[in-house]
C-alpha positions as CSV (number, residue, x, y, z in Angstrom):
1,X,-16.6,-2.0,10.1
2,X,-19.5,-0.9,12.7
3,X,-21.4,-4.8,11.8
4,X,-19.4,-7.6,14.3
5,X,-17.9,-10.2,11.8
6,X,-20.0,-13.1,12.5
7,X,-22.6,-10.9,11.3
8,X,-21.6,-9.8,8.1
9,X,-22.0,-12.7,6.1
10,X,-25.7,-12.7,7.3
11,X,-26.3,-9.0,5.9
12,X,-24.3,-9.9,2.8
13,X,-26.6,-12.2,1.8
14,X,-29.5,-10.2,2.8
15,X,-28.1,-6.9,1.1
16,X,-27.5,-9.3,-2.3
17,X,-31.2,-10.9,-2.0
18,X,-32.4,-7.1,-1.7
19,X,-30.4,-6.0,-5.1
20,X,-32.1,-8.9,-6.7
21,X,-35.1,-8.3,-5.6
22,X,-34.9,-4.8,-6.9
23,X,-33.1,-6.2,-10.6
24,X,-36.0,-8.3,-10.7
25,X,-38.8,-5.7,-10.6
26,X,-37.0,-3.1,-13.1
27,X,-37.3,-6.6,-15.4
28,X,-40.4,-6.8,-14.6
29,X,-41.5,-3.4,-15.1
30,X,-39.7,-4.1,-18.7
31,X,-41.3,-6.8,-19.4
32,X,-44.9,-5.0,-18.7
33,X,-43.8,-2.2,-20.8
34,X,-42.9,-4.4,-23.6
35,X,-46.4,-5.7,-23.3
36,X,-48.1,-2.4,-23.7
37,X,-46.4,-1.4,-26.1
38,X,-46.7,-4.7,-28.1
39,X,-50.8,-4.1,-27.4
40,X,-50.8,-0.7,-28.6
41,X,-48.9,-1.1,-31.6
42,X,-51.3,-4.0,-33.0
43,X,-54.4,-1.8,-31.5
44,X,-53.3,1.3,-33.3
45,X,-52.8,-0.4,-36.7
46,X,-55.8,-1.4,-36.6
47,X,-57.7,1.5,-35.8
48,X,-55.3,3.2,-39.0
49,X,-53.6,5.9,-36.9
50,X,-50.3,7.1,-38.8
51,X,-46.9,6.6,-36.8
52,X,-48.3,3.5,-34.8
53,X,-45.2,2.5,-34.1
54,X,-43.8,5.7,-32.5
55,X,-47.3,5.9,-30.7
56,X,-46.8,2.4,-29.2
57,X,-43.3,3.4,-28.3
58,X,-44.5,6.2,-26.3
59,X,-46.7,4.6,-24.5
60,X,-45.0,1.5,-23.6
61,X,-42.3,3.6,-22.1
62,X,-44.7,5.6,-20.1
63,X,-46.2,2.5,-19.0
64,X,-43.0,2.7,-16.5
65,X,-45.0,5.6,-14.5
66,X,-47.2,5.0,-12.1
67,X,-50.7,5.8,-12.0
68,X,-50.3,8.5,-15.5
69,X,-48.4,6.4,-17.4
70,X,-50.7,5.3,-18.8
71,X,-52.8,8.1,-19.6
72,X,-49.7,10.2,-20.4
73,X,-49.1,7.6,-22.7
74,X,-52.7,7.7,-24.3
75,X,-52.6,11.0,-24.9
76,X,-50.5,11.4,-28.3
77,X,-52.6,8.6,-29.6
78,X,-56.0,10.2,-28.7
79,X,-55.1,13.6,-30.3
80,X,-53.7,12.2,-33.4
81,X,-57.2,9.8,-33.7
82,X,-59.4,12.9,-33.0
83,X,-57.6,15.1,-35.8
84,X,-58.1,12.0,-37.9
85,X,-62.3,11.4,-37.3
86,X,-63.8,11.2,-33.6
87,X,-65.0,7.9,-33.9
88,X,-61.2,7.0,-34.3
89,X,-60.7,9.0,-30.9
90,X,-63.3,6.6,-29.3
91,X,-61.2,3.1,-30.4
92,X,-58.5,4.7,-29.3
93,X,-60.1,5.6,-25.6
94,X,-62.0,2.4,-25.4
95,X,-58.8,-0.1,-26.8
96,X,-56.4,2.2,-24.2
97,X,-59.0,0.9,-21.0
98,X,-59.1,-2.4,-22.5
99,X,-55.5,-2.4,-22.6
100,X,-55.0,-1.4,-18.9
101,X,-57.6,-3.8,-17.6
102,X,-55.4,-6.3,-19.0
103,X,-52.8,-5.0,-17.7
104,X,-53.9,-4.4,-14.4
105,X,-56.1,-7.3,-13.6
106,X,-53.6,-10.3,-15.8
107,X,-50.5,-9.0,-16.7
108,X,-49.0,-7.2,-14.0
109,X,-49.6,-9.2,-10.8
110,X,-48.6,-12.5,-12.6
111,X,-45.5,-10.5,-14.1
112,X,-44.5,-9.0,-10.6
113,X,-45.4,-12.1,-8.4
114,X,-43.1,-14.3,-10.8
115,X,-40.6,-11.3,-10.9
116,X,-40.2,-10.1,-7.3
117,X,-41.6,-12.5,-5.4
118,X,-44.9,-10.7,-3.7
119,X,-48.5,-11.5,-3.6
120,X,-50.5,-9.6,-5.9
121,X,-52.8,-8.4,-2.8
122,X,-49.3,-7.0,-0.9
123,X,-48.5,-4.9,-4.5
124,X,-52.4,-3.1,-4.6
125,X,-52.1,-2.2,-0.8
126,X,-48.4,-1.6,-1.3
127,X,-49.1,1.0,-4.2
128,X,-52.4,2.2,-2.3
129,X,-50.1,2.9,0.6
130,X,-47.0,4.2,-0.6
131,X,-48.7,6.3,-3.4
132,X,-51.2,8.1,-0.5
133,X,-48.0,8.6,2.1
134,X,-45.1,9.4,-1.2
135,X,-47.5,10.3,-3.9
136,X,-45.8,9.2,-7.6
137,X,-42.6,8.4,-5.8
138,X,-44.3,6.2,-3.2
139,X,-46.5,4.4,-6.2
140,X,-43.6,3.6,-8.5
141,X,-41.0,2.0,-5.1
142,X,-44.0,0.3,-3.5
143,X,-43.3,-2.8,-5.5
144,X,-39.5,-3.0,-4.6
145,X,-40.3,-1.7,-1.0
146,X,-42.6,-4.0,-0.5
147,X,-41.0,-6.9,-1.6
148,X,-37.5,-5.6,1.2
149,X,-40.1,-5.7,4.1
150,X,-41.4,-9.5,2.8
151,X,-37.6,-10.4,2.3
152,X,-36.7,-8.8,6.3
153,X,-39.6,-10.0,7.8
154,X,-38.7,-14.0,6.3
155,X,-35.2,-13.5,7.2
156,X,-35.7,-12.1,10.7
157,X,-39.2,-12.7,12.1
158,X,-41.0,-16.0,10.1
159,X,-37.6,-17.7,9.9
160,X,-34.8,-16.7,11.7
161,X,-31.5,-18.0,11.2
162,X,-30.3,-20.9,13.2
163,X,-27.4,-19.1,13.9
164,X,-29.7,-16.8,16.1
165,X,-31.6,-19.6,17.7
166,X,-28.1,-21.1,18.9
167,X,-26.2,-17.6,20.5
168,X,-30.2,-17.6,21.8
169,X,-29.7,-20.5,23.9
C-alpha cells in the first residue's frame, strides 16, 4: 500500500529476481556440497578409512559453512585416520587441501558465477568483506548479498528503466 501503483509492478519484478537470485545460490551451495562430498568419499576409500561414506557425508554437509566447513568437516576423518596409522592421518590432511583448492580455485566460482550471476572477483571481496564486518554470518550471505546489490545497481543505476527516463523528461 505505501509503493504508488505504477510502481509496483517494477518492485515485483525486482523482489521476484532477488528470490531467484537467492534459490539459485542455496542450489549452488548444493551442488558444491555434493561435490565435496563426492571427492571425499572416493578420497577416503582409497586411503582405507572405515565408514567413508558417513565421513564424506559429514563433510559435504559442512562444506555449507563458511570458512570451518571445511575443517569442521575434516576433522572426523583426520581422527579416525590417526587412530588407524599416522601416515593415514597425513592422506587424509594433504587429500582434504587438495580437495579445497579445488574447490576454491575451480569449483566454486564457476558453480556460483553460473548459479547466481556474480563475478568470481565480486564473491572473494564479497566474502572478504562481509565475513570481516558479520563474521560467519557475513561469510556465508555475502554471495546472495552481493549478487542483490549487482541486481539493484543493473536495475536502478547501469540500466534504468525506460519508464524512469520518460516521467524524467
Amino acid at each position: 500500500q505505501l509503493i504508488p501503483k505504477s510502481q509496483r509492478e517494477e518492485l515485483n519484478e525486482l523482489v521476484s529476481a532477488m528470490e531467484a537470485k537467492v534459490g539459485f545460490f542455496i542450489a549452488g551451495q548444493g551442488i558444491l556440497c555434493l561435490a565435496i562430498g563426492i571427492m571425499a568419499l572416493v578420497t577416503y576409500l582409497l586411503i582405507g578409512l572405515p565408514n567413508a561414506l558417513v565421513l564424506a557425508l559429514m563433510a559435504g554437509l559442512l562444506e555449507a559453512i563458511p570458512m570451518v566447513g571445511p575443517l569442521l568437516g575434516a576433522i572426523p576423518a583426520a581422527i579416525i585416520a590417526f587412530s588407524l596409522s599416522p601416515a593415514k592421518l597425513i592422506w587424509v590432511i594433504v587429500a582434504t587441501l587438495i580437495i579445497q583448492q579445488v574447490e576454491n580455485s575451480i569449483l566454486a566460482p564457476r558453480v556460483m558465477r553460473k548459479a547466481v550471476g556474480v563475478n568470481p572477483f565480486v564473491s572473494l571481496l564479497a566474502i572478504f568483506t562481509f565475513s570481516s564486518i558479520f563474521g560467519i554470518a557475513g561469510a556465508f550471505m555475502a554471495i546472495p548479498i552481493a549478487a542483490i546489490i549487482q541486481l539493484i545497481f543493473d536495475r536502478f543505476i547501469f540500466h534504468p528503466s525506460t519508464t524512469e527516463s520518460e516521467t524524467l523528461t
